[in-house]
MARGU-953945 format. One record per residue (C-alpha): residue number from 1; residue in three letters; x, y, z. Coordinates in nm, 3 decimals. Last residue first. Example, Ala and Ser with C-alpha at 12.3 -4.5 7.8 and 13.67 -1.06 7.14 Angstrom:
residues 2
(pt 2; SER; (1.367; -0.106; 0.714)),
(pt 1; ALA; (1.230; -0.450; 0.780)),
***
This chain:
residues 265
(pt 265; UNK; (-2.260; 3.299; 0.257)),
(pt 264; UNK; (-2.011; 3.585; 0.288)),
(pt 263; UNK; (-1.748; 3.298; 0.460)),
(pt 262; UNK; (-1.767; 3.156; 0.089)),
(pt 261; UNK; (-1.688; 3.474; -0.062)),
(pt 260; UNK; (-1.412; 3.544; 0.145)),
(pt 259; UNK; (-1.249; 3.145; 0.090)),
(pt 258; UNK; (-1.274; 3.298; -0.310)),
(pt 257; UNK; (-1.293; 3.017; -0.548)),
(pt 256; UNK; (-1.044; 2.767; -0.750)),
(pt 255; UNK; (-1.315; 2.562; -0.958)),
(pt 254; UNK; (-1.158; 2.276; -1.201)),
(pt 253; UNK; (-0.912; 2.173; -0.976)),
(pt 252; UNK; (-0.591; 2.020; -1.109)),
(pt 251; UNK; (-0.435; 2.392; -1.048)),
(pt 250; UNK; (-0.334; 2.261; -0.713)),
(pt 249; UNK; (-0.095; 2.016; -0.795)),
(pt 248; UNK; (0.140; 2.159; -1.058)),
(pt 247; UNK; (0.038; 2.531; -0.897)),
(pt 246; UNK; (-0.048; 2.788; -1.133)),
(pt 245; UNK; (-0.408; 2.808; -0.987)),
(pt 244; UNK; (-0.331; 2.799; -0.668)),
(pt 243; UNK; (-0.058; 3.055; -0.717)),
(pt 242; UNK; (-0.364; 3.304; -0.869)),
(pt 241; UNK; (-0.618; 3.197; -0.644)),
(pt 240; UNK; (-0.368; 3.301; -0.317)),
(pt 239; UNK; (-0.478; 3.706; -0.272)),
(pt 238; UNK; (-0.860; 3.566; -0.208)),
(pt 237; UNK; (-0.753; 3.362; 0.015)),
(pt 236; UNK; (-0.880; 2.973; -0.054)),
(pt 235; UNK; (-1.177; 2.746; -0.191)),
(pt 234; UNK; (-1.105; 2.463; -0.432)),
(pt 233; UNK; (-1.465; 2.332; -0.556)),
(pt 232; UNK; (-1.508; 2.020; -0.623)),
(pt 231; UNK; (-1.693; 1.940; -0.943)),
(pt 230; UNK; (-1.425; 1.824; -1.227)),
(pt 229; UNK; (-1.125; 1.761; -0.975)),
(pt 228; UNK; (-1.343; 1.461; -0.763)),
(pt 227; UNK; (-1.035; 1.322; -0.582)),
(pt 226; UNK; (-0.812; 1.061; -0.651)),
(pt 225; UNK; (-0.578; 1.320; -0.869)),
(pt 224; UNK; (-0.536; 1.526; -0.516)),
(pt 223; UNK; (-0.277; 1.240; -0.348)),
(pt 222; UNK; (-0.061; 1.171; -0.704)),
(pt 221; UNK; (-0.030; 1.591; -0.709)),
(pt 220; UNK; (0.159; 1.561; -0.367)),
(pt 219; UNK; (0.007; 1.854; -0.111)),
(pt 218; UNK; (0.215; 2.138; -0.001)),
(pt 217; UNK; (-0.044; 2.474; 0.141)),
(pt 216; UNK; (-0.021; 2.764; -0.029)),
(pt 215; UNK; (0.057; 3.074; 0.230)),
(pt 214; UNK; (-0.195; 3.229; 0.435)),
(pt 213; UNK; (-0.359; 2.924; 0.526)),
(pt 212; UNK; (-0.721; 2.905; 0.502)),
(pt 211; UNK; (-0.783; 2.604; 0.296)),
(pt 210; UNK; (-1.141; 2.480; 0.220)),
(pt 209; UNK; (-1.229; 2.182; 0.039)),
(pt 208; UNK; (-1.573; 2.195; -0.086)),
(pt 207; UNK; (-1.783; 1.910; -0.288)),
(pt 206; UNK; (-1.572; 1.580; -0.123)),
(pt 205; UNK; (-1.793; 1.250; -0.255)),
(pt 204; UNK; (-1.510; 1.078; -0.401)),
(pt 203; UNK; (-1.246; 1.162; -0.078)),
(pt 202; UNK; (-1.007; 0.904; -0.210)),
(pt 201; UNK; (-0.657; 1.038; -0.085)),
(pt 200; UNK; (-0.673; 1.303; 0.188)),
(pt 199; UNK; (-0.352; 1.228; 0.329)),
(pt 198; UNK; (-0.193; 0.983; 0.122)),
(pt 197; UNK; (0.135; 1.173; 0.054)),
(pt 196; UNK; (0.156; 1.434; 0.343)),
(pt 195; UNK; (-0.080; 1.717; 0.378)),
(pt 194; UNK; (0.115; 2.055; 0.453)),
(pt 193; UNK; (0.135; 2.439; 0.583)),
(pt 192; UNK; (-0.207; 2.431; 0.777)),
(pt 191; UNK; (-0.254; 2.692; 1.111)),
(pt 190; UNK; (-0.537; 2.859; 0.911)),
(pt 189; UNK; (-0.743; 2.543; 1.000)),
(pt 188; UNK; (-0.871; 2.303; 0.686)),
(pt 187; UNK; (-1.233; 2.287; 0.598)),
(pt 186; UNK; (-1.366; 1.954; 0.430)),
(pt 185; UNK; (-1.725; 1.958; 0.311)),
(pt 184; UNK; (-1.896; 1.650; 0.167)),
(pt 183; UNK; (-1.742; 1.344; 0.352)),
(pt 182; UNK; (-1.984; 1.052; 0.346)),
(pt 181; UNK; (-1.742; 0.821; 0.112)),
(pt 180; UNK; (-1.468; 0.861; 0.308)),
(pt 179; UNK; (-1.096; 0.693; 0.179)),
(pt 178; UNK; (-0.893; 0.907; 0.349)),
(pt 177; UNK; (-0.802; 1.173; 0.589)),
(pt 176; UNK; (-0.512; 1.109; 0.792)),
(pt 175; UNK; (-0.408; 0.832; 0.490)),
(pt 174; UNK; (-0.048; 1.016; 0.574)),
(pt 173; UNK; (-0.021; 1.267; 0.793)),
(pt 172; UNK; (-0.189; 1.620; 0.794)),
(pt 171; UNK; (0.053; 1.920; 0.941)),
(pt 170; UNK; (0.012; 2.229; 1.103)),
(pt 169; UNK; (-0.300; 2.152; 1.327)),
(pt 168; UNK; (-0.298; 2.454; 1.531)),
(pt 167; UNK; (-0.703; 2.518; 1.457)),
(pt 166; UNK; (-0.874; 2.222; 1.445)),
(pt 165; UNK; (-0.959; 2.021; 1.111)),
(pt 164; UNK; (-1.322; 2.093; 1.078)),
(pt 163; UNK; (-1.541; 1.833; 0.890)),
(pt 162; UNK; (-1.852; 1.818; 0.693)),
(pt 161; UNK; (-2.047; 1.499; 0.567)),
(pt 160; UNK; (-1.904; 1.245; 0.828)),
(pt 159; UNK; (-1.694; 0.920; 0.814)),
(pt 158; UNK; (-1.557; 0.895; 1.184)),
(pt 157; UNK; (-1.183; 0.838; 1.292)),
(pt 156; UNK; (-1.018; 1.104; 1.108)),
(pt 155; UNK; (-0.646; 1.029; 1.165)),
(pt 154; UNK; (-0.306; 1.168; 1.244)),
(pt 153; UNK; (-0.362; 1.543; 1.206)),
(pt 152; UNK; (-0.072; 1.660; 1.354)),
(pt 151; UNK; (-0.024; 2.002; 1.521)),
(pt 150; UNK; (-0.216; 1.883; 1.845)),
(pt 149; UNK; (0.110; 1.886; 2.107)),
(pt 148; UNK; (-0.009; 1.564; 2.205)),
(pt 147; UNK; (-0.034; 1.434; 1.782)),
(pt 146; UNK; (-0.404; 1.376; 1.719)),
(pt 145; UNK; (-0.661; 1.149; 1.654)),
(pt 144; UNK; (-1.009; 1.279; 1.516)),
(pt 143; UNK; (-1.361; 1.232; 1.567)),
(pt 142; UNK; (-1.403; 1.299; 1.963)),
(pt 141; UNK; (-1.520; 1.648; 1.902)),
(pt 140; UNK; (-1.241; 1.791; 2.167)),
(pt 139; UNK; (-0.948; 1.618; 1.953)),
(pt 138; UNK; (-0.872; 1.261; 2.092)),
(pt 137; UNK; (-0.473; 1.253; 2.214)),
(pt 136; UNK; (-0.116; 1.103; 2.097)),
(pt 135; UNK; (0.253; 1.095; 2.215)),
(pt 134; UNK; (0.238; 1.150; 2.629)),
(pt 133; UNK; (-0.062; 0.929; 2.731)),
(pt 132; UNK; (-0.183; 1.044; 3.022)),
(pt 131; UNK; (-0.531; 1.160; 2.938)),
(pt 130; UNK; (-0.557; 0.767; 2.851)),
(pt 129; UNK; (-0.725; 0.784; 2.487)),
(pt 128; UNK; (-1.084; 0.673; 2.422)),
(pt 127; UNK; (-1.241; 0.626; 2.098)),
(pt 126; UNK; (-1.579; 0.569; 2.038)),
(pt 125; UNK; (-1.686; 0.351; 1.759)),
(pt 124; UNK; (-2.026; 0.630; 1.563)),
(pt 123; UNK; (-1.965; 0.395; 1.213)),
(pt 122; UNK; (-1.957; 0.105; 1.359)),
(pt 121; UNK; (-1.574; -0.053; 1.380)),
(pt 120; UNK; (-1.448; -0.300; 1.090)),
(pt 119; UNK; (-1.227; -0.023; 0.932)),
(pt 118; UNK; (-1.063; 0.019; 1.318)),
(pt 117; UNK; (-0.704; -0.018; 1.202)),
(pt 116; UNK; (-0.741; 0.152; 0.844)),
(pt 115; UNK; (-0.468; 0.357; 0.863)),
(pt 114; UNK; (-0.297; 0.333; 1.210)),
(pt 113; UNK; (-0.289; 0.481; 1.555)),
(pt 112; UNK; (0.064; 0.521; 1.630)),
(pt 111; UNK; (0.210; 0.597; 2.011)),
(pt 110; UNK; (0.035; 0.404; 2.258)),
(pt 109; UNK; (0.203; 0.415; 2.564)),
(pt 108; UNK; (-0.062; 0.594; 2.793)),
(pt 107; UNK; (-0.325; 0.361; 2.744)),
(pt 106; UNK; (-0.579; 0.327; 2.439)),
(pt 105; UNK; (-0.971; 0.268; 2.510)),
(pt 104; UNK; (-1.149; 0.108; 2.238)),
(pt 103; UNK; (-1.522; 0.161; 2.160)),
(pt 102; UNK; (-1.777; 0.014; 1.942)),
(pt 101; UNK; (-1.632; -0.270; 1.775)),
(pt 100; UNK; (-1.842; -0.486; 1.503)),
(pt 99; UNK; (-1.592; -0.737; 1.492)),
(pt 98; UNK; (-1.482; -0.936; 1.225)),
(pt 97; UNK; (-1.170; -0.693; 1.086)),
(pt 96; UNK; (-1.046; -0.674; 1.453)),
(pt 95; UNK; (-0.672; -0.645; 1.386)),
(pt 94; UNK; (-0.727; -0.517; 1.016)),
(pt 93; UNK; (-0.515; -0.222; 1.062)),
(pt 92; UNK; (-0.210; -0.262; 1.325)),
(pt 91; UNK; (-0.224; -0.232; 1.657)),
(pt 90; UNK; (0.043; -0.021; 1.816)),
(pt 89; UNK; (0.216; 0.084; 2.212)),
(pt 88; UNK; (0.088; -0.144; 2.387)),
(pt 87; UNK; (0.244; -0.145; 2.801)),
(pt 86; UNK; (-0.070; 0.078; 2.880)),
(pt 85; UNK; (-0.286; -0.142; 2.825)),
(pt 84; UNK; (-0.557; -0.202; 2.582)),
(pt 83; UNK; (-0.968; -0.229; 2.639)),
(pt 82; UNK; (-1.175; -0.315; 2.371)),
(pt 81; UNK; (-1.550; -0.328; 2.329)),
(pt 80; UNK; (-1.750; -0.462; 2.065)),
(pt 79; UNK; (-1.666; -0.831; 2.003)),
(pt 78; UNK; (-1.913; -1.037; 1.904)),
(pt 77; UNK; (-1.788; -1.184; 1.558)),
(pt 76; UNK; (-1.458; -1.231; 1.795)),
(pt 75; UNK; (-1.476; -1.646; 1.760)),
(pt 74; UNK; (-1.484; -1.636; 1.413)),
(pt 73; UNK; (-1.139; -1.512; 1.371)),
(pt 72; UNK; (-0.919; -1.237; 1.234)),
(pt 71; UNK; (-0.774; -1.116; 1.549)),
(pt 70; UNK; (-0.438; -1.132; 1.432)),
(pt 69; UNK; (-0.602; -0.922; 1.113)),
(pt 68; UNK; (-0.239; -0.696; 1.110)),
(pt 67; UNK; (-0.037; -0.737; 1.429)),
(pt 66; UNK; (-0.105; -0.655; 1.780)),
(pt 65; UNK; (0.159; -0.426; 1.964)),
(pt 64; UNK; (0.344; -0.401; 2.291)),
(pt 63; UNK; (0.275; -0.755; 2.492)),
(pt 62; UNK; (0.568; -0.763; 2.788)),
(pt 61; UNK; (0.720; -1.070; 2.794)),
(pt 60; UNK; (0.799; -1.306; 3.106)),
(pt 59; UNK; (1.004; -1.624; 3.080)),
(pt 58; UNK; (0.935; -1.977; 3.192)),
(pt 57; UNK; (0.934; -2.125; 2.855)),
(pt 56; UNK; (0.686; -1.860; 2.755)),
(pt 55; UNK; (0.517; -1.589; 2.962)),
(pt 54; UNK; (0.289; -1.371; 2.823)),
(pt 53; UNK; (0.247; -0.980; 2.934)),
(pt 52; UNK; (-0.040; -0.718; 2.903)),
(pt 51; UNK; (-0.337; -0.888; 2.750)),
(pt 50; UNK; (-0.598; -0.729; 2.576)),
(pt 49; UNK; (-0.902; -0.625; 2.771)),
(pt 48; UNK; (-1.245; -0.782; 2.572)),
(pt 47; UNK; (-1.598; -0.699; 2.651)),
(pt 46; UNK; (-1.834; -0.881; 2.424)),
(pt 45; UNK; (-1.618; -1.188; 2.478)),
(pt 44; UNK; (-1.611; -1.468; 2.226)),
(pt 43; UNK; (-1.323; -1.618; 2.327)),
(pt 42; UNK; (-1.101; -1.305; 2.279)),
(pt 41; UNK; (-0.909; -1.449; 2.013)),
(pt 40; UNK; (-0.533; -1.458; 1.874)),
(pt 39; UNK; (-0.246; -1.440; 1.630)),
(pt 38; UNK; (0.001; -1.234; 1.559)),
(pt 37; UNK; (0.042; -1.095; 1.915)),
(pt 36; UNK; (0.374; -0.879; 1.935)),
(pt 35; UNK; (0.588; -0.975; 2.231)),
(pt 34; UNK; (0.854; -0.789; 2.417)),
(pt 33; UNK; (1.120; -0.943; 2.615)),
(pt 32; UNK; (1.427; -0.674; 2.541)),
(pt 31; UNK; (1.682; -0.925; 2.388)),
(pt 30; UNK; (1.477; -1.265; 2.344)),
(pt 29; UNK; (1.228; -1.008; 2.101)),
(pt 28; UNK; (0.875; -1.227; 2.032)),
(pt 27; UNK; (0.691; -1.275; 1.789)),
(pt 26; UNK; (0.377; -1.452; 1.911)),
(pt 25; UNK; (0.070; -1.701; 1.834)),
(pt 24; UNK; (-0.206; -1.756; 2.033)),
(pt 23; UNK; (-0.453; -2.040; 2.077)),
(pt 22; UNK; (-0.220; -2.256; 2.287)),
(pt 21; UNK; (0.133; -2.090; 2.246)),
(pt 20; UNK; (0.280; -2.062; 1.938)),
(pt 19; UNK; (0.583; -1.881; 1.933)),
(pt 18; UNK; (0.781; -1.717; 1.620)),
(pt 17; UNK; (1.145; -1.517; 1.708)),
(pt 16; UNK; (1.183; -1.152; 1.611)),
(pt 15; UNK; (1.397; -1.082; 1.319)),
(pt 14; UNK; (1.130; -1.066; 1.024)),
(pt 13; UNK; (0.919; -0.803; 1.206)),
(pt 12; UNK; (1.182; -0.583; 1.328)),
(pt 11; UNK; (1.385; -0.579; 1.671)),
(pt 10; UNK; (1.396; -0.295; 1.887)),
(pt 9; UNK; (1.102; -0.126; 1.769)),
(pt 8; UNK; (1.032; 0.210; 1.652)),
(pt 7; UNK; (0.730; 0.316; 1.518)),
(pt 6; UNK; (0.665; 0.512; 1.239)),
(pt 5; UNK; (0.473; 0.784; 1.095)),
(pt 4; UNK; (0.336; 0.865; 0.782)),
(pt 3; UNK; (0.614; 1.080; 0.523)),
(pt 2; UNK; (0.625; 1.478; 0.534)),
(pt 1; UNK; (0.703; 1.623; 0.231)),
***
């Protein structure tokens, strides 16, 4: 089963050195001169461009990542916009948690987009990722975050009542899919062999989830028991009910349907 995604960092949280500075606070790696903000404000800017590099005690760091609710302050109640650089590559959920953000523009290092990082955001935020960024990308529809090569599903930015997965997707990570409370109608691409622990976890509204593989699709049993078993209907090949049906985690649903009957309608 295929686990969420992590970044790799030279030094961890609990080994880098702690640094306040003025109104910000850092952790910072001596070895490689990176910085992680984990604590900050924008002043109060509408329009906000996070900083690229800090220099303390007469060194230079580069700023790669933005830790969880450093933001957290009164001061960004009016923050909407936010620009990062390319040198970032993570921000972590909760960063912005007071500001009602309505678009953020990644740059070409990014490299994880995480659970719950823009759950402050309005519900229509626009996401922007720089075309050359080599690890992640927007999907056409601008809802979703994907892998460059587009077979992972790595998040579902906007809460909506139906949703396509694209086509090629093979795989959907970890809290990918999670936690909507709008989402009606979920239809997975043919190209699907697995959703990862997490990965469409608390979906209480979901009426339809639609699977087109040709082969049954790995889920984790823990992931499906959050969703609505007694009145969601299971739809997948016709040739497949009988496996879905016998599966440990599959057969949880109450209604395992025909995907040819629903295409019919």
């Amino acid at each position: 089963m295929i686990q969420r995604r992590k970044v790799q960092v030279s030094k961890t949280y609990e080994e880098r050195r702690r640094v306040r500075q003025g109104d910000f606070e850092y952790l910072v790696d001596d070895d490689d001169r990176t910085a992680w903000i984990s604590e900050g404000h924008c002043g109060g800017a509408r329009v906000y461009t996070m900083p690229g590099k800090v220099t303390i005690e007469g060194v230079e760091y580069t700023i790669t990542s933005v830790e969880i609710g450093a933001y957290r302050t009164s001061h960004d109640t009016n923050l909407e916009e936010v620009y990062f650089p390319d040198s970032y590559e993570y921000f972590d959920k909760y960063t912005f948690c007071c500001s009602p953000i309505r678009k953020v523009r990644l740059g070409k290092g990014f490299r994880h987009y995480m659970y719950w990082t823009l759950r402050s955001a309005v519900p229509d935020v626009k996401v922007e990722i720089d075309a050359g960024n080599p690890y992640i990308k927007m999907s056409d529809d601008g809802h979703m975050v994907l892998s460059k090569d587009g077979m992972e599903l790595i998040y579902l930015v906007h809460d909506m009542e139906e949703v396509y997965v694209p086509e090629v997707v093979k795989s959907v990570l970890g809290c990918a899919i999670s936690c909507n409370h709008k989402l009606k109608r979920l239809h997975m691409p043919g190209t699907l062999k697995e959703i990862a622990t997490d990965g469409i976890m608390e979906n209480v509204s979901l009426e339809r989830l639609v699977l087109r593989s040709d082969a049954v699709v790995m889920a984790d049993d823990r992931d499906l028991d959050t969703l609505p078993l007694s009145f969601c209907h299971l739809f997948v090949p016709r040739h497949l009910i009988p496996q879905y049906r016998s599966d440990p985690c599959w057969g949880k649903f109450k209604y395992v349907d025909a995907m040819e009957d629903l295409d019919k309608k």
